[in-house]
C-alpha positions as CSV (number, residue, x, y, z in Angstrom):
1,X,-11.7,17.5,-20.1
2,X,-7.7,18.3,-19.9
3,X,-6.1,15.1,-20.6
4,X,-2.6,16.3,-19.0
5,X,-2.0,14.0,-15.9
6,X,1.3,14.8,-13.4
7,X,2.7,11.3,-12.1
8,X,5.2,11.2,-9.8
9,X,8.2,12.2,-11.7
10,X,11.8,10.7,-11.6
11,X,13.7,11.3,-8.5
12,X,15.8,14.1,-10.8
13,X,12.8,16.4,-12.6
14,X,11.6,16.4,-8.9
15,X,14.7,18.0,-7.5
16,X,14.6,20.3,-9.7
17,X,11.0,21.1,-9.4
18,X,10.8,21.4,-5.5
19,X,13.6,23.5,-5.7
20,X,11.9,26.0,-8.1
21,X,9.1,26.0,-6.2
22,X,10.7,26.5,-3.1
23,X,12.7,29.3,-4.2
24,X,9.4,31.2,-5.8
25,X,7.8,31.0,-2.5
26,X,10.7,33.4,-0.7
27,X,11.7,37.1,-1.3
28,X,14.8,39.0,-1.2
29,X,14.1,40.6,1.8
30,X,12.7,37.3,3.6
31,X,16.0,35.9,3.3
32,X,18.0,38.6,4.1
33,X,18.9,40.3,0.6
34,X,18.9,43.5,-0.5
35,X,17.3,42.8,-4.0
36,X,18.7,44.9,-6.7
37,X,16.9,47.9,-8.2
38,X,15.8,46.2,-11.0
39,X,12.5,44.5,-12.6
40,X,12.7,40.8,-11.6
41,X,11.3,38.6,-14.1
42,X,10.7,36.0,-11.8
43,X,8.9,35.6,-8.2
44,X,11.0,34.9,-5.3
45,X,15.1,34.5,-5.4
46,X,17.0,33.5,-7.8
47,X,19.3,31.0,-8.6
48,X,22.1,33.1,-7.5
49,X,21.0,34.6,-4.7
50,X,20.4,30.7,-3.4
51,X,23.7,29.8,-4.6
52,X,24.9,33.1,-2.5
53,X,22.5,32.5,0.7
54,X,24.0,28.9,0.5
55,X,27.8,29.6,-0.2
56,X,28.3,27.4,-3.5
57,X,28.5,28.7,-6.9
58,X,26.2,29.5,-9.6
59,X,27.0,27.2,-11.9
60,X,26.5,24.3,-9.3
61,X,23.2,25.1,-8.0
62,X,22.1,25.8,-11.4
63,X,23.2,22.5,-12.5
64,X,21.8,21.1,-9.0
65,X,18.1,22.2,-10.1
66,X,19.0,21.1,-13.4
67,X,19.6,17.6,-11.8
68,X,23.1,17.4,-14.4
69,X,24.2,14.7,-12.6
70,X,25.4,16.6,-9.2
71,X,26.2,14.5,-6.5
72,X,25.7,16.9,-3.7
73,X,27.0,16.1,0.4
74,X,25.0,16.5,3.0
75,X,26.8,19.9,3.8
76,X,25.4,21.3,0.8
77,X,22.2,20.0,0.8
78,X,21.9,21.7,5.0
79,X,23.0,24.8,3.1
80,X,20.4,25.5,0.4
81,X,17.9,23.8,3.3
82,X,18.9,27.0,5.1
83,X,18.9,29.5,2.4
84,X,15.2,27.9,1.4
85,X,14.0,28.1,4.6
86,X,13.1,24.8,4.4
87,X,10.6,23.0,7.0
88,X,12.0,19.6,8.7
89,X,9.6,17.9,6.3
90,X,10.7,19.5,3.2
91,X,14.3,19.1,4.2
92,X,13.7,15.4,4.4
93,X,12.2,15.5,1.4
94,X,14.9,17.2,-0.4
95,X,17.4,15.0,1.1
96,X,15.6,11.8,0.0
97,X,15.1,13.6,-3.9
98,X,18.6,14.3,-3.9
99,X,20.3,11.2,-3.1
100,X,18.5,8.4,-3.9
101,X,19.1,5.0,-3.0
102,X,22.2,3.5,-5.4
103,X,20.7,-0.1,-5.3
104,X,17.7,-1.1,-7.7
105,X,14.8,-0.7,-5.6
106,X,12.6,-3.7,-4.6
107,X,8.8,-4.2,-4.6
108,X,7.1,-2.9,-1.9
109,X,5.8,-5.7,0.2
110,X,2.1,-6.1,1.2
111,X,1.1,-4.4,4.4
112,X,-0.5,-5.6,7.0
113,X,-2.2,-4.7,10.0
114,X,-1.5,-6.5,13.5
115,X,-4.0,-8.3,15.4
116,X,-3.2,-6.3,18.1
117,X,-3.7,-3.1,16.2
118,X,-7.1,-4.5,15.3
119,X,-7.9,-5.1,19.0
120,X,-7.0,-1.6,19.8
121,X,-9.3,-0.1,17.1
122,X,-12.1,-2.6,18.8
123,X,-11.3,-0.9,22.5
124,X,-11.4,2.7,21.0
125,X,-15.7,2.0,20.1
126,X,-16.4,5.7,21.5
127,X,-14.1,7.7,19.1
128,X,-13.2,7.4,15.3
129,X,-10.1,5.8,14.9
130,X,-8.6,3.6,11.5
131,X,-5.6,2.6,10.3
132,X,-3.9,4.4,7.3
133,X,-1.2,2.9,4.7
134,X,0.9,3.6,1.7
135,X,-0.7,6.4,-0.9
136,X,-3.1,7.0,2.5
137,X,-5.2,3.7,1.6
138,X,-7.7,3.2,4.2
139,X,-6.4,-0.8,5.6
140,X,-8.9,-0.7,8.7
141,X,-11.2,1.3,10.6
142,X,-14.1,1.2,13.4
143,X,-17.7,1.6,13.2
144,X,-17.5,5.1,14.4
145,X,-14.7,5.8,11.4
146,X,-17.0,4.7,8.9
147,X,-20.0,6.3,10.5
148,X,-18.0,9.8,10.5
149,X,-16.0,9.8,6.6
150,X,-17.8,6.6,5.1
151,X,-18.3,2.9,4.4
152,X,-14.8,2.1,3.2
153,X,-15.6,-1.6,3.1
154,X,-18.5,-1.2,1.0
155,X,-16.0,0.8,-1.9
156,X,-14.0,-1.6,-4.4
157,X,-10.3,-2.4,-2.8
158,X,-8.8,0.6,-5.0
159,X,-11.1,2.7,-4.2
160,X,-10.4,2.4,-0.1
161,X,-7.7,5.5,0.2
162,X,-8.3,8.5,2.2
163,X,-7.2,10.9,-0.7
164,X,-9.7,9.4,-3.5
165,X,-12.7,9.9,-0.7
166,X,-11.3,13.8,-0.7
167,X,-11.2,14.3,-3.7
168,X,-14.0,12.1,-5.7
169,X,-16.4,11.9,-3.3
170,X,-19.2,15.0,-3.1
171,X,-19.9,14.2,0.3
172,X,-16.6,15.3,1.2
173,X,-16.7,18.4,0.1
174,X,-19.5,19.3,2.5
175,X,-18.3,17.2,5.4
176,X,-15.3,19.2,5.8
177,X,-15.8,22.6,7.0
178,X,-12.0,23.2,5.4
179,X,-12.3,21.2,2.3
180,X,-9.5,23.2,1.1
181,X,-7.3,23.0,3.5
182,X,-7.6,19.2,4.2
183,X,-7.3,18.7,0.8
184,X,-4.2,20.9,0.3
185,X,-2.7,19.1,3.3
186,X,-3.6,15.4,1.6
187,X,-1.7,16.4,-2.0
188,X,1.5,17.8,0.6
189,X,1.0,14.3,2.1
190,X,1.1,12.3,-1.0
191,X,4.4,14.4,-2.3
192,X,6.3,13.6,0.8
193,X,5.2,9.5,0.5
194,X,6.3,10.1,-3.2
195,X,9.6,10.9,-2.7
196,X,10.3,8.1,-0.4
197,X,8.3,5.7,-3.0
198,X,9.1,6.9,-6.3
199,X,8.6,4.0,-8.0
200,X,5.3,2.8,-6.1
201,X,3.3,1.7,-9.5
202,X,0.1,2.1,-7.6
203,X,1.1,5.6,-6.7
204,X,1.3,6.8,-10.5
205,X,-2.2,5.1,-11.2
206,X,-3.6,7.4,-7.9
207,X,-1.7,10.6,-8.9
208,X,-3.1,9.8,-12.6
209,X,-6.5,9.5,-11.9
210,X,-6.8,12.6,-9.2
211,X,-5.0,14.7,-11.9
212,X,-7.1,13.6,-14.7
213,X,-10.9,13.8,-12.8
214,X,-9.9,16.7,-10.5
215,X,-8.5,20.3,-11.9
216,X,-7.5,21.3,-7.8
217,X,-5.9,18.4,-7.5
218,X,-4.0,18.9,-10.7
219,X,-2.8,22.4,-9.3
220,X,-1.8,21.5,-5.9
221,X,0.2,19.1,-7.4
222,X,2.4,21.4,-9.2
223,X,3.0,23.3,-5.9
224,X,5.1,20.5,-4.8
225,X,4.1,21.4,-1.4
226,X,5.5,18.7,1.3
227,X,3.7,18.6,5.0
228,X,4.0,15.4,7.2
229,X,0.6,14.9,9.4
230,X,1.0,14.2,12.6
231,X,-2.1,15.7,14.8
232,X,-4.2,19.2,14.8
233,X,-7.8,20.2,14.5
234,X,-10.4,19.2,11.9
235,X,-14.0,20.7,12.0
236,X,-17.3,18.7,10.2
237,X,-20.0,19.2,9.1
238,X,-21.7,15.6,9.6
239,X,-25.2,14.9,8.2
240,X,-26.5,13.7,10.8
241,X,-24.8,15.1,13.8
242,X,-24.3,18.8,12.5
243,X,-21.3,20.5,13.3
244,X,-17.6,18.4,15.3
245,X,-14.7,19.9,16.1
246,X,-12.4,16.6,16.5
247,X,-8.1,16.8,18.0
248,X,-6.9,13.9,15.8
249,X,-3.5,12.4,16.8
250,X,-1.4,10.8,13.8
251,X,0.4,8.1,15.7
252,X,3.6,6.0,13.7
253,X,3.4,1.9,14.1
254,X,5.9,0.5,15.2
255,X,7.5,-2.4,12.2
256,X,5.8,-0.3,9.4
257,X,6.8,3.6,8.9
258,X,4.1,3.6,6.4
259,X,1.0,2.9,8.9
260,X,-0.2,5.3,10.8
261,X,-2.9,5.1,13.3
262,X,-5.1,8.1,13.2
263,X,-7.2,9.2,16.0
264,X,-9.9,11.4,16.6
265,X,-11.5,12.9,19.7
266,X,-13.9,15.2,20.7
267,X,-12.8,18.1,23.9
268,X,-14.8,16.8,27.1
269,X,-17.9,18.6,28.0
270,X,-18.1,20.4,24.6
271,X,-21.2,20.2,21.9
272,X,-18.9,18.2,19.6
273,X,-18.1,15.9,22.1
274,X,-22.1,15.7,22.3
275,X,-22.6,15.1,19.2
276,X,-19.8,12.1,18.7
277,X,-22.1,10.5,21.4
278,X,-25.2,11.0,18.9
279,X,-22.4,9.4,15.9
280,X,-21.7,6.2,17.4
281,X,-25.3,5.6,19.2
282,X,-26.4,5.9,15.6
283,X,-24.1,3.5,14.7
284,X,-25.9,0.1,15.5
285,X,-23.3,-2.6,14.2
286,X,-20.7,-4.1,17.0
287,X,-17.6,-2.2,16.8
288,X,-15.3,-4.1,15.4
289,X,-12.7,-2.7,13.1
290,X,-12.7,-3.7,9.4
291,X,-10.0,-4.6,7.0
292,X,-9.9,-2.6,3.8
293,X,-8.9,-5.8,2.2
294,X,-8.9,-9.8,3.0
295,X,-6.0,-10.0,4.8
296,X,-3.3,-6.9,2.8
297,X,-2.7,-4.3,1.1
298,X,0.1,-3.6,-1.6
């Protein structure tokens, strides 16, 4: 097995690999250049043509993507956001790569979920609904959750993260109609928590492992794609129910920006919705939302 394993980098090799990436992903002509009539070695623009596209010289932006110690303003930062085409996520995230925080960055804090978040996951009994933290760990769930992805509380603490259940776990490749995509989506997730958490020790150990057990994984990492999710469409295939197609809402908590509530629900009057019925009448145990860990999770 390839022994390499990607870790979240330093704040500076992953400046200068998201703006690599970025730049291979747009042609000339997408950005508004009339390429030269020449072989180009490499796909996408240029250094130069960036630097042009974003008004500062060559030398700068090649020392920029070098990460030589350039201090760039926000003016500049807009400006090769522009020239790159950049998403608002990937803006953010080139923003937060670019100019880190100048103070020596603290522990994260344990998270923890509110007792009135739990009450709310015990209300929501006819639709799958948890509660997702740092590095997508799974920190609490309903019955019909559990019934729909899996058992959470029956994995070991580490083990409770939405990624790890993507990646490592068979069943999910069958249970999503999309494994791809949803994977795909989960490593663009992970990049954008990385560059607000560089130094999250428990992120390195996840990136190591996914890297090391899963060659996709491994790949999409080096894309350095960055996607924020917030709510869309996901189709299963469920074992027992057969086929869903679930909206699910991705809904920020208020006092921790890295909990999310996810929701999922099932269009009224529709087959799927019929068959979420079948999900959680299967599901015999009370509803009541579980934690992912005692009482936190770091």
């Amino acid at each position: 097995m390839d022994d390499h394993r990607p870790t979240p980098s330093s704040r500076s090799s992953e400046l200068g690999e998201f703006l690599r990436t970025r730049r291979a992903k747009i042609s000339p002509e997408q950005a508004g250049l009339t390429p030269a009539p020449t072989v180009r070695r490499v796909p996408g623009l240029r250094r130069e043509e960036v630097a042009q596209l974003a008004g500062v010289s060559v030398d700068y932006y090649v020392r920029l993507e070098r990460s030589r110690n350039v201090n760039a303003s926000e003016a500049v930062l807009d400006a090769i956001a522009r020239a790159l085409r950049l998403t608002g996520d990937e803006r953010s995230h080139l923003f937060a790569v670019a100019r880190p925080a100048r103070t020596r960055p603290r522990p994260l804090a344990p998270q923890r979920v509110r007792p009135g978040l739990y009450r709310i996951l015990e209300t929501l009994s006819e639709v799958p609904a948890l509660v997702v933290g740092r590095r997508t760990d799974i920190l609490a769930s309903n019955a019909l959750a559990r019934a729909l992805y899996t058992d959470f509380d029956a994995l070991p603490h580490r083990e409770r993260n939405m990624a790890r259940f993507i990646f490592l776990d068979e069943g999910a490749r069958t249970l999503y109609q999309d494994w791809e995509g949803i994977a795909r989506t989960s490593v663009a997730a992970l990049h954008l928590y990385a560059g607000q958490h560089p130094h999250d020790p428990q992120l390195a150990e996840l990136i190591g492992e996914l890297s090391l057990r899963d060659p996709d994984f491994r790949t999409w990492w080096a894309d350095h794609d960055i996607q924020r999710r917030t709510y869309g469409t996901k189709h299963f295939h469920h074992p027992l129910v057969g086929d869903l197609t679930l909206d699910y809402e991705a809904l920020d908590v208020t006092g921790d920006h890295d909990q999310v509530l996810g929701i999922y629900t099932a269009e009224p009057g529709t087959p799927s919705e019929q068959a979420l019925r079948l999900l959680a009448a299967w599901t015999s145990e009370p509803a009541t939302p579980h934690r992912a860990h005692p009482s936190a999770q770091d």
